[in-house]
C-alpha positions as CSV (number, residue, x, y, z in Angstrom):
1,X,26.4,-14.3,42.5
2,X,27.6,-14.0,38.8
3,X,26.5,-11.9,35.2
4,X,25.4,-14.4,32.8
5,X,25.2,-13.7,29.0
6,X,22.8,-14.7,27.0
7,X,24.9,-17.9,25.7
8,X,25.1,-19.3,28.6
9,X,28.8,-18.1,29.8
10,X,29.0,-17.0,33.4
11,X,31.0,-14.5,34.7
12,X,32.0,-14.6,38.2
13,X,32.4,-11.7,41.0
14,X,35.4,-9.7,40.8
15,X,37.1,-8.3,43.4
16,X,39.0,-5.9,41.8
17,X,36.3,-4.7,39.4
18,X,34.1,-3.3,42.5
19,X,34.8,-0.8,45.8
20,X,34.2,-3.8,47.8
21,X,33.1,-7.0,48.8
22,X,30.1,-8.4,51.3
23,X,30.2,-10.5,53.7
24,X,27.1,-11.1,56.0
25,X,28.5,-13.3,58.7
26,X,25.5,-15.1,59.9
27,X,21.4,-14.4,59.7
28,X,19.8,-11.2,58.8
29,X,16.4,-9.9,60.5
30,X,13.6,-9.7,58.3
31,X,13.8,-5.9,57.4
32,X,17.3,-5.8,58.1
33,X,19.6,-4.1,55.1
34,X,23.2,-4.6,54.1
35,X,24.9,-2.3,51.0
36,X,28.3,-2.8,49.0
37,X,29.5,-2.1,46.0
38,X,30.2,-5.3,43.9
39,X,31.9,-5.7,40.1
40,X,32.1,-8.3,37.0
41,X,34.4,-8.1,34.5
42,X,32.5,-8.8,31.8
43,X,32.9,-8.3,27.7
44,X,31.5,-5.2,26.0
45,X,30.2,-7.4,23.5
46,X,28.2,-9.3,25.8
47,X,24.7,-9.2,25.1
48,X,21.2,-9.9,27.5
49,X,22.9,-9.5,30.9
50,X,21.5,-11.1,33.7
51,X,22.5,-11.2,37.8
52,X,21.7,-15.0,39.4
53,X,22.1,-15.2,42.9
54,X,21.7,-18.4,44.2
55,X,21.0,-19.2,47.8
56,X,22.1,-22.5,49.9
57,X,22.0,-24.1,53.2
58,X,19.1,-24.3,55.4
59,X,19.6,-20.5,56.3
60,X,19.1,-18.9,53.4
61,X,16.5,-21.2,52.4
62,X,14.4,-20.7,55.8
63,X,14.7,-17.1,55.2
64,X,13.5,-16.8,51.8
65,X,10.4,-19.4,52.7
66,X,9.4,-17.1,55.4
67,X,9.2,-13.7,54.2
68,X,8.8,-14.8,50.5
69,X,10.9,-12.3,48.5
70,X,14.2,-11.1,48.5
71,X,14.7,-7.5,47.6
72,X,17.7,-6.2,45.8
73,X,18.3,-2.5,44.5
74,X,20.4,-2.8,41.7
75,X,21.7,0.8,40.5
76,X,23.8,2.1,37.4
């Protein structure tokens, strides 16, 4: 997971900017929910702010074919 600008420059998760970190150790059920806080450093001039989060391994993959979506609430 990481704030992109729009130039291209990546900005990675930062532990220390946040309340705390999360770690799903293994599957989720379809329906199932997980919440944390999470924080990016990132430069008050940077402009057109996006969140990628990228999946891997056959997991996360699988999971994302058979439900189709992947929900995320993201708040202020």
């Amino acid at each position: 997971m990481v704030v992109e600008d729009g130039s291209g420059t990546q900005y990675p998760l930062d532990v220390s900017a946040g309340t705390g970190f999360l770690s799903v150790n293994g599957a989720m059920a379809a329906g199932e929910s997980a919440t944390a806080t999470i924080g990016y450093q990132v430069p008050q001039a940077a402009n057109d702010l996006r969140w990628v989060f990228r999946t891997t391994g056959p997991d996360a993959a699988h999971a994302l074919k058979e439900t189709g979506k992947v929900v995320f609430a993201i708040m202020p």
